[in-house]
One Martini backbone bead per residue (centre of mass of N, CA, C, O) as a GRO file, in nm:
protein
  434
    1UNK     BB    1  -3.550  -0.209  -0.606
    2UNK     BB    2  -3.294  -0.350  -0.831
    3UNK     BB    3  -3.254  -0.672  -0.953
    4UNK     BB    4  -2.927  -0.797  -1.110
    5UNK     BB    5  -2.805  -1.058  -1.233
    6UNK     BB    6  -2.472  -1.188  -1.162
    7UNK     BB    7  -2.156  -1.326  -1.337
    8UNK     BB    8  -1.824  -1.445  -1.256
    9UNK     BB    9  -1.488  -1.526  -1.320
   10UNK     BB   10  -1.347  -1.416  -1.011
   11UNK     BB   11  -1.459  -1.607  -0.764
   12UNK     BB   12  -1.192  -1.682  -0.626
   13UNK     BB   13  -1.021  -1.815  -0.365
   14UNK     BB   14  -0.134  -0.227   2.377
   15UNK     BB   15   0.002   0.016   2.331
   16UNK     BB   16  -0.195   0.230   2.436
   17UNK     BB   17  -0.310   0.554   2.363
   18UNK     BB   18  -0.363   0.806   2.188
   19UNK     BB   19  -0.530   1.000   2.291
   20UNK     BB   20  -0.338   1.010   2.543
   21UNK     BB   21  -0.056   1.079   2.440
   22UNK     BB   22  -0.129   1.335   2.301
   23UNK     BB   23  -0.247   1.478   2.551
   24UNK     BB   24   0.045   1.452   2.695
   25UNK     BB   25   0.187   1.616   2.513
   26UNK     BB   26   0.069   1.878   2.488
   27UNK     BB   27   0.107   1.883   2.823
   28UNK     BB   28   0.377   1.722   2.826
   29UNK     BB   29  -3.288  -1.161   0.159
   30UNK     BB   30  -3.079  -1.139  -0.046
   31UNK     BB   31  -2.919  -1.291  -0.367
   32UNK     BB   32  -2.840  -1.024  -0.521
   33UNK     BB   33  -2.655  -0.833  -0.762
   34UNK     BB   34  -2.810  -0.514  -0.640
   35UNK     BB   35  -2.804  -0.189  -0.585
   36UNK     BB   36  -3.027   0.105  -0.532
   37UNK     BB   37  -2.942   0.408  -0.496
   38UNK     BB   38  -3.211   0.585  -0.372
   39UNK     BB   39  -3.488   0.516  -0.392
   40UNK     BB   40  -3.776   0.584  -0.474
   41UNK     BB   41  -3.932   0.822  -0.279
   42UNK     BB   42  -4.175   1.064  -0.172
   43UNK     BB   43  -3.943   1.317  -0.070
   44UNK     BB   44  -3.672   1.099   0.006
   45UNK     BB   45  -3.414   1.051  -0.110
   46UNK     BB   46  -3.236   0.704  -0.010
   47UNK     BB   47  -3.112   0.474   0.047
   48UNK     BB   48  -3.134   0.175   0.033
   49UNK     BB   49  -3.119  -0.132   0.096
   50UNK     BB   50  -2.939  -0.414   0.139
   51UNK     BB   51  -2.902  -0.712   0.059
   52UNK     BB   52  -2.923  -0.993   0.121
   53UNK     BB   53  -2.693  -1.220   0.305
   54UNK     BB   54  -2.456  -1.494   0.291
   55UNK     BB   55  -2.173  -1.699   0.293
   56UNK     BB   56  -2.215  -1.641   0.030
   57UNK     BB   57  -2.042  -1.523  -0.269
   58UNK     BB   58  -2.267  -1.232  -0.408
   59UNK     BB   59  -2.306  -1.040  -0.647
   60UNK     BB   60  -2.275  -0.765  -0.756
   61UNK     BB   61  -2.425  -0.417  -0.820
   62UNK     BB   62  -2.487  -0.087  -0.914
   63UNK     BB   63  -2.742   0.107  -0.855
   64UNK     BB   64  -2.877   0.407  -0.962
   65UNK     BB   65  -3.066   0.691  -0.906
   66UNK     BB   66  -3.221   0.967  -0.987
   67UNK     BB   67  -3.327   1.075  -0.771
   68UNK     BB   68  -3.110   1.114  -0.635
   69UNK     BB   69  -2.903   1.285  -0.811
   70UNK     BB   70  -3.124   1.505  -0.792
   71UNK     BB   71  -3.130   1.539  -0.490
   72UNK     BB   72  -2.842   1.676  -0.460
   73UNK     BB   73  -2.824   1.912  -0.664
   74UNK     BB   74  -3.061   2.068  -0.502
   75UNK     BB   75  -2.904   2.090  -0.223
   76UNK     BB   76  -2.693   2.242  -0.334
   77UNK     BB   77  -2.852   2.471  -0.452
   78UNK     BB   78  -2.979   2.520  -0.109
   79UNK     BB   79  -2.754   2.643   0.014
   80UNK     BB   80  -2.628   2.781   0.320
   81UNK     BB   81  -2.379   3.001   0.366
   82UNK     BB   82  -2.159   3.119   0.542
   83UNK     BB   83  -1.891   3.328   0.561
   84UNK     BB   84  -1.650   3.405   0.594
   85UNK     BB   85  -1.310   3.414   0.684
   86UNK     BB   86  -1.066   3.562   0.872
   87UNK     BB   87  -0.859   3.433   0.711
   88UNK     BB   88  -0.601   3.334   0.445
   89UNK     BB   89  -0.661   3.024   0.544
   90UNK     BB   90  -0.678   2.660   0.696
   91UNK     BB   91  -0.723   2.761   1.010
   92UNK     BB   92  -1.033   2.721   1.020
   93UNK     BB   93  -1.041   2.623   0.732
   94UNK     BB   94  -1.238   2.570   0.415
   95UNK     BB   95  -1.240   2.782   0.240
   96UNK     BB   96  -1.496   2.916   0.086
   97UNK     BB   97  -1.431   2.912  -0.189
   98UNK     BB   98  -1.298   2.608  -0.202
   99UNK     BB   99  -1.584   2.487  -0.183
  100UNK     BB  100  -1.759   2.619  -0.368
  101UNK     BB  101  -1.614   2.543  -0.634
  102UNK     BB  102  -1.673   2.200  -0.595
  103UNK     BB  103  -1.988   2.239  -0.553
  104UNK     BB  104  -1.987   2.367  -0.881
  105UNK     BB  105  -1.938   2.081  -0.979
  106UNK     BB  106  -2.131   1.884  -0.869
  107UNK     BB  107  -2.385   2.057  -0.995
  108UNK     BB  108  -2.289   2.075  -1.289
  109UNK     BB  109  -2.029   1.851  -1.389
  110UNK     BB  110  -2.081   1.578  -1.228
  111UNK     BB  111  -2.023   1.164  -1.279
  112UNK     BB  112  -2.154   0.922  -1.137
  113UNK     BB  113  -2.196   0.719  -1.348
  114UNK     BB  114  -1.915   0.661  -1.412
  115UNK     BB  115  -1.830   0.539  -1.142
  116UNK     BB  116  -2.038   0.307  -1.177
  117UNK     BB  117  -1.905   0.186  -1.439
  118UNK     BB  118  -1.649   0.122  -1.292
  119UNK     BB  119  -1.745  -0.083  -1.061
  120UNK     BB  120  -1.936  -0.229  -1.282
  121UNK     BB  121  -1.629  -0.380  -1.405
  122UNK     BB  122  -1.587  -0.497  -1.165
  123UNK     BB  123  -1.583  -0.791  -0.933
  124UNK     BB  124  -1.878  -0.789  -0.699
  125UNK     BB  125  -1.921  -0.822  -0.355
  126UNK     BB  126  -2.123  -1.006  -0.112
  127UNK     BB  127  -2.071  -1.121   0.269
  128UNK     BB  128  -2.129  -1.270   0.540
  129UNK     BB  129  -1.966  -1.153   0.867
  130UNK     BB  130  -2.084  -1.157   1.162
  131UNK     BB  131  -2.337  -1.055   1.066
  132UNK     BB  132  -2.245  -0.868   0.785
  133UNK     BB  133  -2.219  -0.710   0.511
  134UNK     BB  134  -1.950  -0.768   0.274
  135UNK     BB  135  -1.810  -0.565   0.080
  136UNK     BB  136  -1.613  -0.638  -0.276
  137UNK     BB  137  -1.321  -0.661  -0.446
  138UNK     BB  138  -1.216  -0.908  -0.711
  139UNK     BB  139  -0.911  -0.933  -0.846
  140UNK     BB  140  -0.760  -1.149  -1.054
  141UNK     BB  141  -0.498  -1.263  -1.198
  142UNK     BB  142  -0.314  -1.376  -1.488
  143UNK     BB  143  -0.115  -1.465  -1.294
  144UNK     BB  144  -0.044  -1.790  -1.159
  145UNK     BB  145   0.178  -1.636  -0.928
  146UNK     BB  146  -0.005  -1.483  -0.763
  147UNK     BB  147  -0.038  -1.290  -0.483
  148UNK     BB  148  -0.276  -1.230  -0.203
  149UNK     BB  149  -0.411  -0.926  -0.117
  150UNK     BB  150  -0.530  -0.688   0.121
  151UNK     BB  151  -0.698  -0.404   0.134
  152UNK     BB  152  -0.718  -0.090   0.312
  153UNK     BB  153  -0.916   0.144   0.420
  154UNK     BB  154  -1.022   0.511   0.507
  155UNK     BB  155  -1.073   0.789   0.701
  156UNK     BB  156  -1.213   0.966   0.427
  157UNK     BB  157  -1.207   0.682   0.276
  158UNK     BB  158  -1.228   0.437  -0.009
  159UNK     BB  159  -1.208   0.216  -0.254
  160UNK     BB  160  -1.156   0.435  -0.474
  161UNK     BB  161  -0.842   0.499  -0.388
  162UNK     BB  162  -0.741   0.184  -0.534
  163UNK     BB  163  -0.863   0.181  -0.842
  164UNK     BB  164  -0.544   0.282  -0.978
  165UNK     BB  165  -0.403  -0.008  -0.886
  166UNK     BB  166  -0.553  -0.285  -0.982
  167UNK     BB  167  -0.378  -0.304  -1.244
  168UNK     BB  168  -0.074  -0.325  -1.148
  169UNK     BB  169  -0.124  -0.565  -0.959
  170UNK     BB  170  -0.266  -0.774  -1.175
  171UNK     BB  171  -0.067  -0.637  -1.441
  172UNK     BB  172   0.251  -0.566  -1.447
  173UNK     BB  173   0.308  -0.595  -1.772
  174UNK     BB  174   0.120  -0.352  -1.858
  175UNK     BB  175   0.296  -0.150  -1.570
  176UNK     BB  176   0.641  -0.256  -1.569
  177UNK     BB  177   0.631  -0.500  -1.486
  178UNK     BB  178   0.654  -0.827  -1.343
  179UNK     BB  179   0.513  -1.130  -1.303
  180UNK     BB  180   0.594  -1.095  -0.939
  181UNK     BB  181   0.456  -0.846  -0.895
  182UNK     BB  182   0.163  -1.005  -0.872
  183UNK     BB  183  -0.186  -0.931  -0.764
  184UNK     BB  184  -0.418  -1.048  -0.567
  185UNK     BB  185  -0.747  -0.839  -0.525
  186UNK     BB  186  -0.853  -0.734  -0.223
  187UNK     BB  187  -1.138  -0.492  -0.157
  188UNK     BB  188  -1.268  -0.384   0.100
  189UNK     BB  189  -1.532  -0.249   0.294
  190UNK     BB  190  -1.587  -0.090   0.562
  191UNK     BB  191  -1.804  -0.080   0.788
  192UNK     BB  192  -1.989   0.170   0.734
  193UNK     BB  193  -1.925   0.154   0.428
  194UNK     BB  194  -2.078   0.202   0.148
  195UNK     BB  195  -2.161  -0.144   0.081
  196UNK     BB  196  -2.170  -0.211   0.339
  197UNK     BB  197  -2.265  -0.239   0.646
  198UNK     BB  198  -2.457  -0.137   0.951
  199UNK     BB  199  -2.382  -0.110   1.278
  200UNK     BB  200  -2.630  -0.213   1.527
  201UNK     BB  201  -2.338  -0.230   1.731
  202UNK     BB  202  -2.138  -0.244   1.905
  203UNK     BB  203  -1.779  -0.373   1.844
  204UNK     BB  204  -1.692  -0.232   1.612
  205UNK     BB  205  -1.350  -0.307   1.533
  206UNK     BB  206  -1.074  -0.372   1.459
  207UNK     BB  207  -1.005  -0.638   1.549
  208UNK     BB  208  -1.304  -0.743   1.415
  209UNK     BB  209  -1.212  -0.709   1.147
  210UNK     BB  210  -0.958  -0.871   1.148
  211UNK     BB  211  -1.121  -1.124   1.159
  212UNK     BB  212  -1.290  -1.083   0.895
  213UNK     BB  213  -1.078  -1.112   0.699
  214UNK     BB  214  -0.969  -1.339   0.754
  215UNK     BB  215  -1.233  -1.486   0.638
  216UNK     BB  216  -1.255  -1.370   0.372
  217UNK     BB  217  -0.941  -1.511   0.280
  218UNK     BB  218  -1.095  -1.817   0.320
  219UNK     BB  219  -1.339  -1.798   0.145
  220UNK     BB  220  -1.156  -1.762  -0.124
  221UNK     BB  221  -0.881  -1.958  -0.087
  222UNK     BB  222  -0.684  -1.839   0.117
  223UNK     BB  223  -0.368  -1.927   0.272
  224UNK     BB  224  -0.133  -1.707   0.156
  225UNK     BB  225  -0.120  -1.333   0.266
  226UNK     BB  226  -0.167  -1.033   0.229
  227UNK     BB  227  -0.129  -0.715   0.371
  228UNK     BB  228  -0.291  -0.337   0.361
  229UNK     BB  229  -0.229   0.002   0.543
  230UNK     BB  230  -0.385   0.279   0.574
  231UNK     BB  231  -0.492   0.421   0.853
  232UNK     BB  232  -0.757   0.224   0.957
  233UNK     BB  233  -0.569   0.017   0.777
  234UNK     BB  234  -0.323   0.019   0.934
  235UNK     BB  235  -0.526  -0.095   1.223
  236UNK     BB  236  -0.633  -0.379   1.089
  237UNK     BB  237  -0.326  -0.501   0.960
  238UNK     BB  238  -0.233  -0.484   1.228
  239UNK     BB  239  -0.416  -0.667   1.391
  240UNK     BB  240  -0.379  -0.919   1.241
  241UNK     BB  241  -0.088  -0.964   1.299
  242UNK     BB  242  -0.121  -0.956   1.650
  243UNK     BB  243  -0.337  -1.234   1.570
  244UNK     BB  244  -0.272  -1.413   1.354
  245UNK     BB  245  -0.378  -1.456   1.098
  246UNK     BB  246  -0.497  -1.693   0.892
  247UNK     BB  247  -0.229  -1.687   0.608
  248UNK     BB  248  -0.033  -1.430   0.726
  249UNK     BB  249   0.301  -1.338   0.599
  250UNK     BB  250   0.221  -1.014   0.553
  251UNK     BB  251   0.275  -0.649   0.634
  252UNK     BB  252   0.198  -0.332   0.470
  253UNK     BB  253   0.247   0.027   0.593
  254UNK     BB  254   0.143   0.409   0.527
  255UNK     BB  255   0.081   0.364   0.866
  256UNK     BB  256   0.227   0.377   1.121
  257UNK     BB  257   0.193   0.261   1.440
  258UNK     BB  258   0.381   0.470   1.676
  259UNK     BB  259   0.126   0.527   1.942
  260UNK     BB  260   0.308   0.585   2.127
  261UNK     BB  261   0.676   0.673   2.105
  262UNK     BB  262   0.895   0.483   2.146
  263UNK     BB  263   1.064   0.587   2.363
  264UNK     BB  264   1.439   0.578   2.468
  265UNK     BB  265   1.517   0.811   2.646
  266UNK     BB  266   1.688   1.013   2.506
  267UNK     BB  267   1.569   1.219   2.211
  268UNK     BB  268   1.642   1.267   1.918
  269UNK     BB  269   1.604   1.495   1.680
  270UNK     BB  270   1.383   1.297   1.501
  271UNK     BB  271   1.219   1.237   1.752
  272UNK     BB  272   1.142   1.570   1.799
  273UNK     BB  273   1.014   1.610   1.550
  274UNK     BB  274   0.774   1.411   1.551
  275UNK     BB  275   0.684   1.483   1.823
  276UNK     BB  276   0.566   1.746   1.670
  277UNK     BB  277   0.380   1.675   1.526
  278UNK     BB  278   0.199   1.540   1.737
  279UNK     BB  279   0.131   1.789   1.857
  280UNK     BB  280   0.001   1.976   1.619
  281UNK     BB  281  -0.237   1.720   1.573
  282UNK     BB  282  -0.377   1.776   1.849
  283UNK     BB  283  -0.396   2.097   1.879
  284UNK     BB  284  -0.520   2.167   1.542
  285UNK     BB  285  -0.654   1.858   1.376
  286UNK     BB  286  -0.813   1.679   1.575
  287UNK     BB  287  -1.098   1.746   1.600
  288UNK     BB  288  -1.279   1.553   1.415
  289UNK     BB  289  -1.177   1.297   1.599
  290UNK     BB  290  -1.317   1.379   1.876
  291UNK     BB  291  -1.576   1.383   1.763
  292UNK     BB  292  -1.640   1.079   1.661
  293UNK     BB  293  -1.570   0.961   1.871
  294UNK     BB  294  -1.789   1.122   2.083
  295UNK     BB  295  -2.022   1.202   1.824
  296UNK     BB  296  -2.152   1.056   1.585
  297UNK     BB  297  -2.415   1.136   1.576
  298UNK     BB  298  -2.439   1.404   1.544
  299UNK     BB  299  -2.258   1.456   1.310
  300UNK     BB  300  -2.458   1.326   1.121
  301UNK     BB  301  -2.682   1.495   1.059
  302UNK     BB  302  -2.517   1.715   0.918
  303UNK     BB  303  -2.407   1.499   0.687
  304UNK     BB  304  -2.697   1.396   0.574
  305UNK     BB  305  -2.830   1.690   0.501
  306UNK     BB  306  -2.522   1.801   0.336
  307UNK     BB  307  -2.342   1.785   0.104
  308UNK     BB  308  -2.154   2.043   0.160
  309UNK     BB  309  -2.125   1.934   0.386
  310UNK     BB  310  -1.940   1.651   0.303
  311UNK     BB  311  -1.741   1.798   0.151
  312UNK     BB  312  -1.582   1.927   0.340
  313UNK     BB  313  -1.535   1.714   0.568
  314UNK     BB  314  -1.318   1.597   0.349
  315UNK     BB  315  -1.180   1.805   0.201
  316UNK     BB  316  -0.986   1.900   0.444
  317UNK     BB  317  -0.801   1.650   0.394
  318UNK     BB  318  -0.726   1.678   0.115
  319UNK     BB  319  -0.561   1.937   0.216
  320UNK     BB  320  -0.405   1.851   0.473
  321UNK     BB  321  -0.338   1.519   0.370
  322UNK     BB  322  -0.154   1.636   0.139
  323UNK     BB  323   0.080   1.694  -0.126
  324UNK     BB  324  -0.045   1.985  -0.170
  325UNK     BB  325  -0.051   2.270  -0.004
  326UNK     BB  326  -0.384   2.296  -0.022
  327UNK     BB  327  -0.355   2.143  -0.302
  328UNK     BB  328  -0.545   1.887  -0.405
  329UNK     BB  329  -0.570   1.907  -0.734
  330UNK     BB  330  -0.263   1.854  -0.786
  331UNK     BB  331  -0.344   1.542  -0.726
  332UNK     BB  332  -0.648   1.539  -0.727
  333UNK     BB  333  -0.951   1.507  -0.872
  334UNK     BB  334  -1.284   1.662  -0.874
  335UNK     BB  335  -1.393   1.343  -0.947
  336UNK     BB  336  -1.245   1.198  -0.727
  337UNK     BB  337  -1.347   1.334  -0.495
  338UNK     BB  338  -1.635   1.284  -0.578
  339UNK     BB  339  -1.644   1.011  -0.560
  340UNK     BB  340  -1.603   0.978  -0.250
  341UNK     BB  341  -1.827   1.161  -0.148
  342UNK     BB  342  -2.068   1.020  -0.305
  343UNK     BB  343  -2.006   0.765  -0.170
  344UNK     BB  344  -2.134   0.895   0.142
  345UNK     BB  345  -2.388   0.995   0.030
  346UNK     BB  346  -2.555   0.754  -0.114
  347UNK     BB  347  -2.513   0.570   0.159
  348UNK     BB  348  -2.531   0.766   0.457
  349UNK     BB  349  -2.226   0.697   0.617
  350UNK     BB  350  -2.137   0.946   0.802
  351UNK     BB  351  -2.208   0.798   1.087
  352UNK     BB  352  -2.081   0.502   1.056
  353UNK     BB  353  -1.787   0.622   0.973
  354UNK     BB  354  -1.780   0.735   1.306
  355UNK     BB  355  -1.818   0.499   1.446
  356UNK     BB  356  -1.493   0.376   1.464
  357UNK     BB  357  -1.364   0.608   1.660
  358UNK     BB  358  -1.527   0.525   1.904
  359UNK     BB  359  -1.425   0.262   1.908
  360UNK     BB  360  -1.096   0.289   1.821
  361UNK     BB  361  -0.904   0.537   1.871
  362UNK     BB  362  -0.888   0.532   2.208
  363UNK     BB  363  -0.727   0.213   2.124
  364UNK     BB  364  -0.677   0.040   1.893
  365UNK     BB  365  -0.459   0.291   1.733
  366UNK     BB  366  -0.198   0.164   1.854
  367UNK     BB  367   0.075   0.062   1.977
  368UNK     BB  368   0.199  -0.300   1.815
  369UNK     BB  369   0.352  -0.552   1.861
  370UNK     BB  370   0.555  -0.750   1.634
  371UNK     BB  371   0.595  -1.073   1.478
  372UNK     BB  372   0.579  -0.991   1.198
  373UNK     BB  373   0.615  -0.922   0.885
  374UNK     BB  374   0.728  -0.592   0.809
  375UNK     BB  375   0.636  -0.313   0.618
  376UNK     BB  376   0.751   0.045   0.494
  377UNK     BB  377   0.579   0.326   0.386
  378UNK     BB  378   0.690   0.648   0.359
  379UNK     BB  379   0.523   0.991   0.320
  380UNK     BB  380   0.603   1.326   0.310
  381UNK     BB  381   0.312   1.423   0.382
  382UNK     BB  382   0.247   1.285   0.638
  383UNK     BB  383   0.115   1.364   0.959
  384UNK     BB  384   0.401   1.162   1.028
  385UNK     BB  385   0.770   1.106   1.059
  386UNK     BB  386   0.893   0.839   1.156
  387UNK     BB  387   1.153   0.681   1.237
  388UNK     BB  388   1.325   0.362   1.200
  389UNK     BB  389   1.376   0.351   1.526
  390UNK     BB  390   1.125   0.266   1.571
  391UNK     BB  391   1.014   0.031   1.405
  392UNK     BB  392   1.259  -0.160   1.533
  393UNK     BB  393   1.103  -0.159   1.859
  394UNK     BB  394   0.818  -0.322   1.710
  395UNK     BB  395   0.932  -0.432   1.463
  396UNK     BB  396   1.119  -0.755   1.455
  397UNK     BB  397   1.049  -0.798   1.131
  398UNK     BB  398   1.181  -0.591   0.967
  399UNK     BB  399   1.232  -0.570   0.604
  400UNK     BB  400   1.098  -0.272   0.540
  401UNK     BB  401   1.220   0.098   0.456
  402UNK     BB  402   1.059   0.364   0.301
  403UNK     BB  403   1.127   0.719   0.139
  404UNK     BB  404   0.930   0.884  -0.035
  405UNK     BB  405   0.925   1.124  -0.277
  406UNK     BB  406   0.591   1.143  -0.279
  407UNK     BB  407   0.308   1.178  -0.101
  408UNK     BB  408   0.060   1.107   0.112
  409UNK     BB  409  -0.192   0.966   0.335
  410UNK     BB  410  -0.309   0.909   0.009
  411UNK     BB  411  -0.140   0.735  -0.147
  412UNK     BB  412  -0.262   0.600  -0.397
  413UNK     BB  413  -0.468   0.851  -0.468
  414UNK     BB  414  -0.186   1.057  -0.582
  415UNK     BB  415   0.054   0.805  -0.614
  416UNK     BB  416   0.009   0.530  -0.763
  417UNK     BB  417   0.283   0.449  -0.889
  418UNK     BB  418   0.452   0.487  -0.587
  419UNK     BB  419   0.244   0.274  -0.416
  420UNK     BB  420   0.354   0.051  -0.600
  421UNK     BB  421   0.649   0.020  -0.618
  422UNK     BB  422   0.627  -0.027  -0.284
  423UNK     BB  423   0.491  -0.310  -0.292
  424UNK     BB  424   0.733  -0.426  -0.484
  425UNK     BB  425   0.938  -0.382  -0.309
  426UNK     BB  426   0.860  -0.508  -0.050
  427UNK     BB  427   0.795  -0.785  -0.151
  428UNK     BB  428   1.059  -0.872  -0.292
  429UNK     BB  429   1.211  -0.905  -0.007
  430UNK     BB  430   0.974  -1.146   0.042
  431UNK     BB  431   1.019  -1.455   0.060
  432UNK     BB  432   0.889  -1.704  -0.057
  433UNK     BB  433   0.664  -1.849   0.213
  434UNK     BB  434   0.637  -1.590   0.438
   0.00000   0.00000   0.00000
């Protein structure tokens, strides 16, 4: 391990069960600030040890070893690949084509320095929380009344997602925006994701997440501040909520958890067609909810084993759940798409970001009741398209709900334009003060 210190002046201040009613409806001691990806060791290169932290917020940095990089390689090198599939889309799964080229790209022209040196151009700290130490990035804006966002990742997704927006949000002078659209931005990595620890007992659930988000916005010195989450985050942010968590004013989501479906009578067409998309949601693409949800760690083996495995199981999400009809290239590129992969790969965390499932999918990813003001942004590719009269049944305080003109599942990794856009437009909606 290699630490290096280093300096920052931004260090500044359920209601029922997913899985039952998918189900249902179906059937009717460091204090240094780097640590080393990878450290040479004597036969497999693996993550170093993450340094340890304690409630000082401490400088990070990102060292990845030359020799995990060449781990990688080699191991794409001699993958051992299946036959074709029998079909000729993506109902089997990732077509073996385009995996191959992928993987053929990842072994032979991509530059994970590339992201090494943009993570380490922005402000980065580590501090323990609840027994854990939690990654994040804090940037906070040069407008002096910038309100303070935190944003949460899911998966298949890391800190990666955010990146294209963090500019825009903390200087919107710079890309379109007024002074008022300006957010200071925390970034956290979830618990067993990138550079956060890995919890070594049951209970990191969502609930436990949102209790620790709110620690980190209180130790970082925000007593007024907002959150942000589609996936995971969308899981997470609703948690805040649903807690009243101290300082949180509001709370936008581009996946309103709206599962079970608040139906009430006879549903409308709009809402017929929602209940169909999750039919088919449970019935076709949940196998790997399934998975990890209940053996994270089996499937763990087989993805920190395989970096070609690691690569498809998140690229298959990546054309499944983009607004690009199976051509994920054609919204995010395949240096970004590598980018979140090599961080699932350098970090180990297959099996870790799979244990949030056993955790919390078929419990608290469902719908809550909350009064706190809530924005929604829908995105035309999203797993599924919910009416607004759904949300105005479970959140009492619904202030905004807009339908996006393009992008999926990954809004900011797609669309980050319009994924910008939509936070200005929701949160200009709400009052300073709330």
């Amino acid at each position: 391990m290699s630490v290096t210190p280093r300096a920052s002046a931004n260090a500044g201040p359920a209601d029922g069960s997913r899985r039952d009613i998918l189900a249902g409806i179906a059937r009717g001691a460091l204090a240094g600030a780097a640590v080393a990806i990878g450290i040479d060791v004597a036969a497999q290169p693996g993550p170093a040890p993450l340094p340890r932290v304690t409630e000082a917020v401490t400088p990070f940095r990102v060292v990845t070893s030359s020799a995990a990089i060449s781990d990688v390689r080699r191991r794409l090198q001699a993958t051992r690949w299946p036959e074709r599939q029998t079909t000729d889309d993506w109902r089997q799964g990732v077509p073996l084509a385009a995996i191959q080229a992928l993987v053929a790209y990842w072994r032979t022209a991509y530059d994970w320095r590339r992201l090494e040196r943009r993570l380490n151009a922005y402000p980065q700290f580590r501090t323990e929380i609840d027994g854990l130490g939690i990654h994040f990035l804090h940037v906070r804006s040069p407008h002096e009344h910038a309100r303070p966002i935190i944003l949460t990742h899911g998966w298949p997704g890391s800190i990666v997602e955010f990146l294209n927006v963090i500019g825009p949000l903390t200087n919107p002078t710079k890309h379109g925006g007024q002074p008022e659209d300006a957010f200071h931005v925390v970034l956290p990595s979830l618990p067993g994701f990138g550079f956060s620890d890995k919890p070594t007992e049951s209970g990191w659930g969502l609930p436990r997440i949102a209790r620790a988000w709110s620690v980190l916005m209180r130790r970082l010195g925000y007593t007024d501040y907002l959150a942000q989450g589609g996936d995971w985050g969308a899981g997470v942010t609703t948690w805040m909520a649903k807690q009243h968590v101290e300082g949180l004013a509001a709370i936008h989501l581009n996946l309103p958890i709206l599962f079970p479906p608040p139906v009430e009578g006879e549903p409308n067409q709009a809402e017929k067609a929602t209940i169909a998309q999750l039919v088919t949601f449970n019935d076709e693409k949940s196998g790997y909810a399934k998975i990890q949800s209940t053996r994270p760690q089996t499937i763990g083996y087989a993805l920190a084993d395989s970096p070609a495995g690691q690569a498809a199981w998140i690229y298959e999400k990546l054309g499944e759940w983009t607004d690009s009809n199976y051509e994920p290239e054609r919204e995010i590129s395949r240096d970004e798409m590598l980018d979140n992969i090599s961080l699932y790969w350098l970090t180990d965390t297959a099996a870790s970001s799979a244990r949030l499932y056993y955790e919390s999918f078929g419990t608290d990813f469902s719908t809550q009741r909350l009064d706190l003001p809530v924005a929604v942004s829908i995105f035309p590719g999203e797993l599924f398209l919910p009416p607004r009269l759904w949300g105005e049944r479970v959140y009492s305080r619904l202030f905004y709900w807009n339908e996006a003109a393009r992008g999926g599942h990954f809004a900011a990794f797609e669309q980050p334009a319009v994924f910008v856009e939509e936070l200005r437009a929701a949160f200009r909606a709400l009052p300073r003060g709330r």
